[in-house]
VOGU-3710 file (C-alpha; in Angstrom, 3 decimals, decimal comma):
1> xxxxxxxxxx> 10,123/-12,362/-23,749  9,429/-8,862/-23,114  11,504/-7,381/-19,684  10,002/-6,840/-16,422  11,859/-3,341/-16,682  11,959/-2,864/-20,388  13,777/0,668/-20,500  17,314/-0,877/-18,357  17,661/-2,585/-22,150  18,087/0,559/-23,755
11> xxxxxxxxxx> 22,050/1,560/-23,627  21,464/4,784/-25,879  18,636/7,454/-26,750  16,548/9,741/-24,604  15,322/7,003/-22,332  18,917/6,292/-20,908  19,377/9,933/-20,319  16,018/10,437/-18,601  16,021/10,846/-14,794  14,345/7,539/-13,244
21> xxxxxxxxxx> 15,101/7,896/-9,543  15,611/11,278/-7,425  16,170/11,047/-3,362  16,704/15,129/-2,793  19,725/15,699/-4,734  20,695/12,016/-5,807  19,948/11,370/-8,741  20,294/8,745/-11,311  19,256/8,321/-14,943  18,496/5,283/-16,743
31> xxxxxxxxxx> 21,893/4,598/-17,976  23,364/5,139/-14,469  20,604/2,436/-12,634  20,990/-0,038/-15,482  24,899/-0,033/-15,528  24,538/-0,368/-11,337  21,719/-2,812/-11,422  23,827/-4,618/-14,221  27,094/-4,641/-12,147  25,275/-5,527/-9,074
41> xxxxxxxxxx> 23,429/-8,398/-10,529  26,684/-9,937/-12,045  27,685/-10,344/-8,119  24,724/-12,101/-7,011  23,795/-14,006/-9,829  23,486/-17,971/-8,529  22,304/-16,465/-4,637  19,301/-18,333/-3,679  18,039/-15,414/-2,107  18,921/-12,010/-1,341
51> xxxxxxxxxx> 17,942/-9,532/1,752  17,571/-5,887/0,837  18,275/-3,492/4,035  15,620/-1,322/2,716  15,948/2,155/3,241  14,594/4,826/2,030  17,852/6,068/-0,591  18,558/5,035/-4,309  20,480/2,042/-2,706  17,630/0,016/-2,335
61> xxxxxxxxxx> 16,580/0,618/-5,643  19,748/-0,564/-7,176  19,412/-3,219/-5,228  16,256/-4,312/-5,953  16,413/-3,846/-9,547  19,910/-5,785/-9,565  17,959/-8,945/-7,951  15,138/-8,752/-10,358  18,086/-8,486/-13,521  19,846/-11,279/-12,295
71> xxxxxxxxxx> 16,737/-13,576/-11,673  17,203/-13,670/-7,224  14,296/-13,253/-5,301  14,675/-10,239/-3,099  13,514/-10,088/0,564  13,227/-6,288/1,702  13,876/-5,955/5,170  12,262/-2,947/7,402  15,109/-1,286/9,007  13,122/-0,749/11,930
81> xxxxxxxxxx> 11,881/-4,217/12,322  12,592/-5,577/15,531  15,407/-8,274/16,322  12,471/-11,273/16,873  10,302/-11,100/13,952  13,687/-9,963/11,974  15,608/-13,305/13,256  11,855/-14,914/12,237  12,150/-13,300/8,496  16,002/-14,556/8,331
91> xxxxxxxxxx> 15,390/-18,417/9,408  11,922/-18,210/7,001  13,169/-16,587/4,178  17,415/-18,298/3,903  18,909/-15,754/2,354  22,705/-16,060/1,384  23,625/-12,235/0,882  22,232/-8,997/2,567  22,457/-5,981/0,092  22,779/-2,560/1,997
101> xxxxxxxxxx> 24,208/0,874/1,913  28,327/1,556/2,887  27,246/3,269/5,691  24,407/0,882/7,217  24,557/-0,444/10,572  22,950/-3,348/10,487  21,726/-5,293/13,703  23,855/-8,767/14,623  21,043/-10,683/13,304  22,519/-10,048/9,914
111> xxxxxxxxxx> 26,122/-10,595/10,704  26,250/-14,609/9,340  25,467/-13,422/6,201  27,792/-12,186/3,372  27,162/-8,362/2,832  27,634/-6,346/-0,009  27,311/-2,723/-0,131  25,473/-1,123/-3,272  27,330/1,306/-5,036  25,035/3,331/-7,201
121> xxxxxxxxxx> 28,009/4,508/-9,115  29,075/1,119/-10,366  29,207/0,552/-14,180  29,044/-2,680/-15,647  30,691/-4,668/-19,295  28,788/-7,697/-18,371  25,613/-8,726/-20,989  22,804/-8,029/-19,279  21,274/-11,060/-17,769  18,444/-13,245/-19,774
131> xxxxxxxxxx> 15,315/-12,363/-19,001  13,943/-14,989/-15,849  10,214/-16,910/-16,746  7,233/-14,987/-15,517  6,741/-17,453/-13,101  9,643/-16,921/-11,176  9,416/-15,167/-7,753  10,742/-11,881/-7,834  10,183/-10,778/-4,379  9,040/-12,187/-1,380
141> xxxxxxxxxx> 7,016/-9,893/0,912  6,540/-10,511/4,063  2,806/-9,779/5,608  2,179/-7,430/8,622  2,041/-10,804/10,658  -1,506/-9,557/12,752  -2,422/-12,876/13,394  0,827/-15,054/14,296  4,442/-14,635/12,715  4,584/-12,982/9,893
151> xxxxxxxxxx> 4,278/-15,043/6,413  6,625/-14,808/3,169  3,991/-13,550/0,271  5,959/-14,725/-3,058  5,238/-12,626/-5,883  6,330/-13,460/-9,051  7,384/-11,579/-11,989  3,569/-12,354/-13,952  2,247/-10,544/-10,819  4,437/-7,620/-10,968
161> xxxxxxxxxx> 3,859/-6,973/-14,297  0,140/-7,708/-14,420  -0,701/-5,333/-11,816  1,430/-2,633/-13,202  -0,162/-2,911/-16,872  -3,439/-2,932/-15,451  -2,868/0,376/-13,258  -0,974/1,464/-16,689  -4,671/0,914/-18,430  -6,314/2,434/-15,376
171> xxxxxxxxxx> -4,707/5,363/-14,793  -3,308/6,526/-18,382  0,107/5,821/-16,429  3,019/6,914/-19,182  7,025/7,552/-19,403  6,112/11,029/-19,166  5,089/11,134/-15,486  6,425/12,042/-12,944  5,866/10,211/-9,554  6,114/11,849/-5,995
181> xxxxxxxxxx> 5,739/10,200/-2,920  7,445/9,524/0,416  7,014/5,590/1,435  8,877/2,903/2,854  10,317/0,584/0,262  10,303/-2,639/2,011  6,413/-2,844/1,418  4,093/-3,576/-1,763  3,110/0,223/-2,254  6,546/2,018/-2,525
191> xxxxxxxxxx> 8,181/-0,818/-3,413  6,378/-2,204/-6,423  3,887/0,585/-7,534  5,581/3,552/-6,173  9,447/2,303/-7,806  8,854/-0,293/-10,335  5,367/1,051/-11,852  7,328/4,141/-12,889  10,231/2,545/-14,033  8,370/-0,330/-16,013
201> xxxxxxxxxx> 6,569/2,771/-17,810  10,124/4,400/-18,355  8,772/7,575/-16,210  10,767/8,692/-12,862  10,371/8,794/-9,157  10,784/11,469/-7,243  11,413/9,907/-3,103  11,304/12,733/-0,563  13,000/10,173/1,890  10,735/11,326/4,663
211> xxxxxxxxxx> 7,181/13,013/4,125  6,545/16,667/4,523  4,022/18,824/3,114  6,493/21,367/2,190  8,262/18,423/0,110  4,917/17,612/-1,454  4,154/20,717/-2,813  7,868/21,631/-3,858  8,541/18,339/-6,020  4,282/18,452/-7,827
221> xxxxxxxxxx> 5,485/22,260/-8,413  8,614/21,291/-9,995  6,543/19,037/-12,348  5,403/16,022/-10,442  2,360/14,621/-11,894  1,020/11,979/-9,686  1,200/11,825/-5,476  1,146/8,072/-3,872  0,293/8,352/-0,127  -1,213/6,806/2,707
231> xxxxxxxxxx> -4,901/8,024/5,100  -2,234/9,598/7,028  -0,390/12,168/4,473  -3,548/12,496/2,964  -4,798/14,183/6,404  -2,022/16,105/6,806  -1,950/17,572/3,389  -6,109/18,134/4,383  -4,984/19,769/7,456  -2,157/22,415/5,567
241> xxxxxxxxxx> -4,793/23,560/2,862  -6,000/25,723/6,223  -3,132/27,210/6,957  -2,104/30,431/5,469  1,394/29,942/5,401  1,660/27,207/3,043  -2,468/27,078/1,329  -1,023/28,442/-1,927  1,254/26,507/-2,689  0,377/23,373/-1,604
251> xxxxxxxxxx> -3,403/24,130/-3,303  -1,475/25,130/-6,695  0,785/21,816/-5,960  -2,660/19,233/-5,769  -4,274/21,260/-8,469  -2,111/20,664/-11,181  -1,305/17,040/-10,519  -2,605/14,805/-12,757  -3,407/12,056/-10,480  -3,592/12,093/-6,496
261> xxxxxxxxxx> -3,877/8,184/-5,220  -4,547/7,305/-1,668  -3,803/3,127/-0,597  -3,105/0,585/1,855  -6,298/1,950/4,164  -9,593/3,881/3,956  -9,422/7,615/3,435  -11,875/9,330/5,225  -14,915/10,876/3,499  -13,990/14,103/4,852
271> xxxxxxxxxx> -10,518/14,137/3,997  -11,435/13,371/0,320  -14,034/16,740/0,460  -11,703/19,344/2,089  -9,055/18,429/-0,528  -11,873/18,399/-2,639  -13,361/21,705/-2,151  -9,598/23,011/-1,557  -7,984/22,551/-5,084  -10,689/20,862/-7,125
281> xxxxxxxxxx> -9,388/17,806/-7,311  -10,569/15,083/-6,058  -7,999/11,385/-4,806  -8,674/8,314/-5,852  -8,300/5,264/-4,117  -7,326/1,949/-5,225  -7,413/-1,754/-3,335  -4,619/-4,327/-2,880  -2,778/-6,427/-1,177  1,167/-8,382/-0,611
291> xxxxxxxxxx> -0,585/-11,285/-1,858  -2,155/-10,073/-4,678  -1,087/-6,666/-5,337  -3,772/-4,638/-7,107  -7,158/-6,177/-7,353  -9,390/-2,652/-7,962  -9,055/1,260/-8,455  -11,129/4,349/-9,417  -9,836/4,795/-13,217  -8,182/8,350/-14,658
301> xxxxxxxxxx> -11,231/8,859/-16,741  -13,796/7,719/-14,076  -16,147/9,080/-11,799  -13,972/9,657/-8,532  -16,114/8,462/-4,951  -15,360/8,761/-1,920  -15,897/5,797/0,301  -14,825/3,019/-2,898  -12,325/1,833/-4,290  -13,109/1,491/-8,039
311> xxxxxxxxxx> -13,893/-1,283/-10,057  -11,760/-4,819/-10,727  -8,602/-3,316/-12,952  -8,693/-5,624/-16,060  -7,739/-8,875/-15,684  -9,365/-9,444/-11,852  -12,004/-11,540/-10,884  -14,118/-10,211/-7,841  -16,838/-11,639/-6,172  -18,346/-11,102/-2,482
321> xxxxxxxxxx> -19,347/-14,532/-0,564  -21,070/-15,593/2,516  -20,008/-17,144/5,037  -21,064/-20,750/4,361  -19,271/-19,788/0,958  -22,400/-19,070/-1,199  -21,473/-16,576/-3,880  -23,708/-13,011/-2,783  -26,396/-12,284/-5,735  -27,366/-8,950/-3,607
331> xxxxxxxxxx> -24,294/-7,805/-4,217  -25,499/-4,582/-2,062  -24,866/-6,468/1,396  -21,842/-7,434/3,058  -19,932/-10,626/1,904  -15,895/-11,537/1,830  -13,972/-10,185/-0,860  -12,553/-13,458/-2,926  -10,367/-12,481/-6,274  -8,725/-14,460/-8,813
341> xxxxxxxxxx> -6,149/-13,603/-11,529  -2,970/-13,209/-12,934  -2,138/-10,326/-10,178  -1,768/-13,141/-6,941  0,805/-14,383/-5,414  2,201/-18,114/-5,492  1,311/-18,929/-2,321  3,692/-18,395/1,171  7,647/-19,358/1,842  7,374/-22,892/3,585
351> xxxxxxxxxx> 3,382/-22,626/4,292  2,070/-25,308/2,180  -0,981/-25,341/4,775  -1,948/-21,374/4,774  -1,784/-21,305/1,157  -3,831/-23,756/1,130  -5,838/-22,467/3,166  -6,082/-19,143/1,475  -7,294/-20,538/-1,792  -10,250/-21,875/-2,744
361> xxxxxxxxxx> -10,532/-25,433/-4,323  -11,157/-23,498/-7,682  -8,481/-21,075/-7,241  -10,026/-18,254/-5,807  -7,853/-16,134/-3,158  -10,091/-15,511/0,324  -8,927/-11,759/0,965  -10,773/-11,525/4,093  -11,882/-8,341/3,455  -15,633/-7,375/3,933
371> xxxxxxxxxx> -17,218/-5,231/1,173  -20,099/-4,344/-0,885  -20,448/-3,354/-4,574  -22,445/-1,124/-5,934  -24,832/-0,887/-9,067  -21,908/0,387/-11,454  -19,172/-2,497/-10,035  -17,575/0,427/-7,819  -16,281/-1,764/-4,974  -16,941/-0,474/-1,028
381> xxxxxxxxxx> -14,886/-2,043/1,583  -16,085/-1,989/4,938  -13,164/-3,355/6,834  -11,488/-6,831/7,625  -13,332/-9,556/8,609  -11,649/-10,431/11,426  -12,036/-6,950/12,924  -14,103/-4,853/11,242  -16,979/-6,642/10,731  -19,734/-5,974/13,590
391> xxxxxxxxxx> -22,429/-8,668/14,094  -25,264/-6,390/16,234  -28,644/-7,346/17,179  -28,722/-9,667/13,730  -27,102/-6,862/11,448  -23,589/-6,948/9,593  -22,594/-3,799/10,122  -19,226/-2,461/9,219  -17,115/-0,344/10,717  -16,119/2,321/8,518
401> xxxxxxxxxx> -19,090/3,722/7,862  -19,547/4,556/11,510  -16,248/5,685/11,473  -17,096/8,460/8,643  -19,894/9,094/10,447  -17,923/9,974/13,804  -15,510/12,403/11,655  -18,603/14,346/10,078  -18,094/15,499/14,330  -16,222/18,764/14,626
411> xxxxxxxxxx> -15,497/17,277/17,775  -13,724/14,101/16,790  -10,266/14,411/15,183  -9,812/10,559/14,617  -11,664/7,737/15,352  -11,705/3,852/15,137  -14,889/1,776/15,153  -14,216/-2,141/16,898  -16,628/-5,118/17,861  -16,903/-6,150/21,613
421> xxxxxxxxxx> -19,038/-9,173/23,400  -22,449/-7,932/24,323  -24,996/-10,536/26,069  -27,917/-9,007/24,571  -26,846/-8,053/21,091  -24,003/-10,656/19,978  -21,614/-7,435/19,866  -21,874/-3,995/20,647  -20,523/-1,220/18,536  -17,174/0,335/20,528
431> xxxxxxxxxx> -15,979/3,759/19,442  -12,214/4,876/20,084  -12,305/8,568/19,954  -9,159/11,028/19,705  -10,871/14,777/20,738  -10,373/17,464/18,715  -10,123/19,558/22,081  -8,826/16,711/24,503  -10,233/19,546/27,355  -13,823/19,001/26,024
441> xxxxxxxxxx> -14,645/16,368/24,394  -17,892/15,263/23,026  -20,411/13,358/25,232  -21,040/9,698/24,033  -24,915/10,275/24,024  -23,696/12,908/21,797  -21,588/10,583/19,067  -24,707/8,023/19,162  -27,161/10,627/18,380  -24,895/11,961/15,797
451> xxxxxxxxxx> -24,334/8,376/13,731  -27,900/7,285/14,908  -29,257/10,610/12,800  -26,830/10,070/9,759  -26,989/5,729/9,768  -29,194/3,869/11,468  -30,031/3,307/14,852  -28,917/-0,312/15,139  -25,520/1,309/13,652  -24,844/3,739/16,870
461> xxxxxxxxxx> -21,683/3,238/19,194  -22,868/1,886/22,685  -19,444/2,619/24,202  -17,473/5,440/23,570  -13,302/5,387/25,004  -11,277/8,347/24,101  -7,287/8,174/23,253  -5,140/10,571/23,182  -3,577/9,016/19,355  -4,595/5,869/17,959
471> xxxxxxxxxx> -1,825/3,155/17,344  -0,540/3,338/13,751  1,587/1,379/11,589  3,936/2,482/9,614  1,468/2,753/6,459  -0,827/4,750/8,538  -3,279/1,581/9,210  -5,246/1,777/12,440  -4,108/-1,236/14,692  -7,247/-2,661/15,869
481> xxxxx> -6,135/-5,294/18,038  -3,985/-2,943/19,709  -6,996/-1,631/20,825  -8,430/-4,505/22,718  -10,179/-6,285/19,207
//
């Protein structure tokens, strides 16, 4: 049975000496993680489950790679969850052990259970554990929780490894890149692709604990070869190409990485050009999910778009439905995204009825997310159904569009694009509006004429609010129903 993380087998050569995790100056090579993994997962072997305190540091990456050696489901924790939905995640989720750092404080919520502190420095004579059956869970996830308490995703180890095979197909992905990128490790994208895609290739991760542009452009310039981030870094980095101080480097930086991938939300249009015209590269953006990791992404050889997400990677079903549950023919209009594969999840922790609710009677997963495909299979998404899907004077229209509409504005610095109940039309299109000069903002006959002239009519906001920041998680994801939705 071939390892989950193949290269943790290999005791000698030039894979154990090769670097596979750097947090600023920490550092540890292969032989280093898999003799702490190794002596780590000799403690915990037999735990039901295990909670990972998961910060941003090479402890949670022994830790994590311990659970997965020694066959324990591991439950990353956000450090700055709060104490409800943590005591929520606790009572769901039963683990028997929290893993954590020496110097962790953790809140009382986690004082019943046994703690052990990682020590990256551990070595280990133990025989490395048997290799668990795909099937197994490895992880268990738990979603952002947007409508009710947040539910336990459990991925297994055929997920894990489909999903990083297929972006290893996709993107060229080999040992001999290097990875930068600065996200949290209790979720799907630093966690599993941005940690365990480069060490199931035998490549290394470069973690810049928190994300500057400065620590961007110093770690691609030291040999980096692909950039993971979020809408959010994505802007930023878009913003510092303009400023003198740091343009050279930080164009140099993007230009010579082999791969820049943006995830987890839509990056603007215009985002994607100015890096664009900046460096000559262009980001790519890919689609997923907690429950089934990656379902599509814009390939290493393909034509890069802004505004999709790529094709299905191999192995991924995709098909757009209706609402009655008709599969779409005109694949050009808006229907719910619906995937099936070896990439999904086993349903949720102790939610027999939203799994089954999730699935279809033939097995495929509903993602509720709204999208259309174009000629070549290039996937668009438009937004969530629940709140990005606009019902207006008999039109589907979705939001994003109007969104990159409303940043084509020199006047608009950020916008979101919601639904609200209109007597006449069904719903009429709200924009949310952060000013590029809060002191003069544009009019909102202004914004509809602008969207009217680059849409449609029927696709103009009828109510314009302006914000000074729109609410963000942690991912960079606009929080809709923050807003009202």
């Amino acid at each position: 049975m071939i390892p989950l993380l193949p290269a943790l087998h290999e005791t000698s050569g030039t894979t154990a000496s090769r670097e596979a995790v750097r947090f600023g100056d920490h550092v540890l090579t292969y032989a280093q993680l898999a003799g702490a993994s190794a002596s780590l997962a000799h403690r915990i072997a037999g735990a039901g489950r295990v909670a990972v305190w998961a910060t941003s540091t090479p402890r949670t990456v022994v830790a994590v790679v311990a659970a997965l050696r020694a066959g324990v489901p591991a439950v990353p924790l956000n450090p700055r969850t709060g104490g409800h939905e943590l005591a929520h995640i606790l009572a769901d989720s039963t683990p028997s052990v929290v893993l954590a750092g020496a110097g962790d404080e953790l809140p009382a919520a986690l004082d019943a259970l046994e703690r052990i502190d990682v020590d990256t420095a551990a070595v280990s004579s133990h025989a490395p554990p048997l290799e668990p059956p795909p099937e197994s869970p490895a992880l268990i996830v738990y979603t952002s929780g947007t409508t009710g308490p947040p539910k336990g995703a459990v991925l297994p180890r055929r997920a894990v490894a489909a999903s990083l095979d297929a972006l290893e197909d996709a993107w060229q992905w080999t040992g001999d890149d290097v990875l930068v990128h600065a996200l949290p490790l209790f979720h799907v994208h630093g966690l599993i692709l941005g940690v365990l895609g480069p060490l199931r290739r035998g490549g290394s991760v470069r973690h810049l604990g928190r994300f500057s542009v400065e620590g961007v452009a110093r770690e691609l310039l030291a040999g980096g070869t692909m950039l993971f981030g979020v809408p959010t870094m994505y802007h930023r980095l878009a913003g510092a190409l303009a400023d003198p101080a740091v343009s050279g480097s930080l164009t140099k930086a993007l230009a010579g990485a082999r791969l820049l991938v943006s995830g987890s939300a839509a990056l603007p249009v215009h985002d994607h050009e100015r890096i664009a015209a900046a460096t000559g590269r262009r980001v790519i953006e890919r689609y997923g999910m907690t429950e089934t990791l990656m379902n599509t992404g814009v390939r290493a050889d393909g034509a890069p778009r802004a505004g999709t997400v790529g094709p299905p990677l191999s192995g991924v079903e995709l098909r757009l439905v209706e609402e009655d549950g008709s599969v779409l023919d005109d694949t050009a209009s808006i229907g719910e995204i619906q995937v099936r594969g070896p990439n999904l999840f086993t349903g949720y922790l102790n939610r027999p009825d939203a799994t089954a609710a999730a699935f279809t009677g033939d097995g495929w997963f509903r993602t509720g997310d709204m999208a259309t495909i174009d000629a070549d299979g290039y996937v668009r998404i438009v937004g969530r159904k629940a709140t990005d899907l606009i019902k207006s004077g008999g039109y589907k229209i979705g939001a994003g569009e109007i969104e990159n509409a409303l940043l084509d504005h020199p006047g608009v610095r950020e916008a979101a694009v919601t639904g609200e109940p209109d007597a006449d039309l069904g719903e009429r299109i709200v924009a949310w509006v952060v000013p590029t000069d809060p002191a003069s903002p544009p009019g909102e006959r202004e914004l509809a004429d602008h969207v009217a002239d680059r849409l449609a009519p029927h696709k103009r906001p009828r109510v314009v609010r302006y914000l000074d920041v729109l609410p963000r998680n942690e991912l960079g994801k606009i929080m809709k129903r923050s807003l009202g939705v």
